[in-house]
C-alpha positions in Angstrom: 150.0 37.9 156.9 150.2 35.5 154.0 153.6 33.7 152.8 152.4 33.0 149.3 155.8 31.3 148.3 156.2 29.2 151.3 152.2 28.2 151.0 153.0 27.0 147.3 156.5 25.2 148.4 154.3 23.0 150.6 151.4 22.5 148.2 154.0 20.9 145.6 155.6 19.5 148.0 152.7 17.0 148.2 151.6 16.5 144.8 155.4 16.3 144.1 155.5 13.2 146.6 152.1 11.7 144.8 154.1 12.0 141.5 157.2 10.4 142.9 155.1 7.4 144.6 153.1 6.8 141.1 156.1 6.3 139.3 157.3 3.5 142.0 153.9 2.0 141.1 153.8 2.5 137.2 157.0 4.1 136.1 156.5 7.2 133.8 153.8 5.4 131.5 152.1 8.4 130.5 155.0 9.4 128.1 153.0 7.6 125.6 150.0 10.2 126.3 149.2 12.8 123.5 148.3 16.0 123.9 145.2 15.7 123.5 144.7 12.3 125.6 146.6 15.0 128.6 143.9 17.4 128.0 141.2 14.7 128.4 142.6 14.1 131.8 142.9 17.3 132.7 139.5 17.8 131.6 138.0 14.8 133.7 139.6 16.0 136.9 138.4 19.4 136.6 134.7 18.6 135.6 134.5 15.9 138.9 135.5 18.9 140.9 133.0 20.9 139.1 130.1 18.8 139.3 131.0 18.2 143.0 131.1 21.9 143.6 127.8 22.0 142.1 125.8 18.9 143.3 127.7 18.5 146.7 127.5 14.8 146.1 130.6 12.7 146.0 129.9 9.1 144.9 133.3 7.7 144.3 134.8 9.4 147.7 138.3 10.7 146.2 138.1 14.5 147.5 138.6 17.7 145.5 142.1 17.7 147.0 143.3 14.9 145.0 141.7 16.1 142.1 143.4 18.8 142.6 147.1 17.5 143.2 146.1 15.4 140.1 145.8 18.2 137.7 148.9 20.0 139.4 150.7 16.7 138.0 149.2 16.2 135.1 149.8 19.9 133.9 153.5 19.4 134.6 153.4 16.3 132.7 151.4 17.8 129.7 154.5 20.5 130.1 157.0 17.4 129.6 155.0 16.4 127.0 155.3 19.5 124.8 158.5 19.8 125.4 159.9 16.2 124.8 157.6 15.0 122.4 154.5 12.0 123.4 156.9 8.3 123.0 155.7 4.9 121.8 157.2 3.4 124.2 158.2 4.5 127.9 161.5 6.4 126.7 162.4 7.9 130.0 163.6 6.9 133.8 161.2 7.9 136.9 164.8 9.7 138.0 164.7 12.3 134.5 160.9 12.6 134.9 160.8 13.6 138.4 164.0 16.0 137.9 162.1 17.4 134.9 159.3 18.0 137.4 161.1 19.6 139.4 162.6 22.3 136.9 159.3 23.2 135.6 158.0 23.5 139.4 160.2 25.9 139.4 159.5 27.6 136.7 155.3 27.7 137.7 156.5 29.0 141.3 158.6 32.0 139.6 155.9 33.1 136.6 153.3 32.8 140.0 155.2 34.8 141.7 155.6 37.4 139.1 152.0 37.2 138.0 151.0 37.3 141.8 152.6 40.8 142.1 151.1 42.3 139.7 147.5 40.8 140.2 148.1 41.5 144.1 147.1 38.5 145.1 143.8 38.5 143.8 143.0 35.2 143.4 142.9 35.3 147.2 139.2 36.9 146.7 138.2 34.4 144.2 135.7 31.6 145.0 137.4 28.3 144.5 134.6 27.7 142.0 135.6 30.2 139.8 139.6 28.8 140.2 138.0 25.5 138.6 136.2 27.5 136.2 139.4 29.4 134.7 140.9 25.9 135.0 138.2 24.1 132.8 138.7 27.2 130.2 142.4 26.7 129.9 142.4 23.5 129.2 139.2 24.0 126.3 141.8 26.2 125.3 144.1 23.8 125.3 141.8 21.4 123.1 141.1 24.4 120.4 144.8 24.7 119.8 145.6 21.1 119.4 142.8 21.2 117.1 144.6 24.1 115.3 147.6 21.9 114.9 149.5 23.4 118.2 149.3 27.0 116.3 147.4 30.1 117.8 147.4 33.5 115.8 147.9 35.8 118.8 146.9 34.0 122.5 149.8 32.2 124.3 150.4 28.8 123.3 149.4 25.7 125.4 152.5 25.7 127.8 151.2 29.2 129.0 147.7 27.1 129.6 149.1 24.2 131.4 151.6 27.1 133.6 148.2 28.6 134.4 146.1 25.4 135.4 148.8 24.4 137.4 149.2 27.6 139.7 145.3 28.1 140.0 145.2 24.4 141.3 147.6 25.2 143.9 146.1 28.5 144.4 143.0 26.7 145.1 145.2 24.2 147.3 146.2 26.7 149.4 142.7 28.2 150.4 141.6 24.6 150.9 144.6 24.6 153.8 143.5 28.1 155.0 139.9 26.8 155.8 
């Protein structure tokens, strides 16, 4: 029997200790990251993982995995982003962006949890290709409503996006501990 909610506990667990260990090494630097410069890297994580999944070739020798963690990270950041507003300057302490982590963590693990009941866990019968694929859509998504000035007519706005890449990263997380 799966445990869904521990599985996800553990899985941002570690890109939660990747976060932490990044800021030791550069602070919270990407507060001066636009949207749009967040959905770039979003975007260049994603399409590594895609073009692995398709060639099978890895040339620079980081794994999916990390790719993976990385768009877990940079989704909650891209969150922060929204929320606070992009900074000139580095305007905030590794302390208040790791706590501010750790609420919206929180608050991917309880809409996942909510969505997961009433999808029944489907995305347990999706390939992981396809995980990358919805992910890759979200955040064009993402780039069509920056490009509409951060407004969208009736489709959720680009929090609900960055909610969604995060949880199908660590959904695909999780099958990649289950094989």
């Amino acid at each position: 029997m799966y445990d869904t909610s521990k599985e996800y506990n553990e899985v941002i667990a570690s890109c939660r200790k990747v976060y932490v260990l990044k800021m030791k090494d550069y602070g919270p630097s990407w507060r001066i990251m636009r949207p749009q410069t967040v959905n770039d890297q979003l975007f260049i994580k994603a399409k590594r993982i895609r073009t692995i999944e398709m060639t099978g070739v890895n040339l620079v020798g980081d794994d999916i995995h990390g790719e993976l963690m990385a768009i877990v990270n940079y989704s909650i950041m891209g969150i922060i982003q929204m929320r606070k507003g992009f900074a000139d300057s580095v305007d905030m302490s590794a302390e208040e962006a790791t706590r501010l982590y750790d609420e919206i963590s929180a608050e991917a693990k309880e809409l996942m949890l909510r969505k997961n009941h009433d999808y029944g866990e489907a995305w347990r019968a999706m390939l992981p290709s396809s995980l990358t694929d919805i992910i890759l859509t979200k955040i064009n998504r993402n780039k069509q409503i920056n490009a509409n000035d951060g407004q969208t007519l009736i489709s959720e706005g680009a929090d609900g996006n960055y909610f969604d890449m995060l949880n199908y990263a660590v959904f695909y997380l999780i099958k990649q501990m289950e094989a």
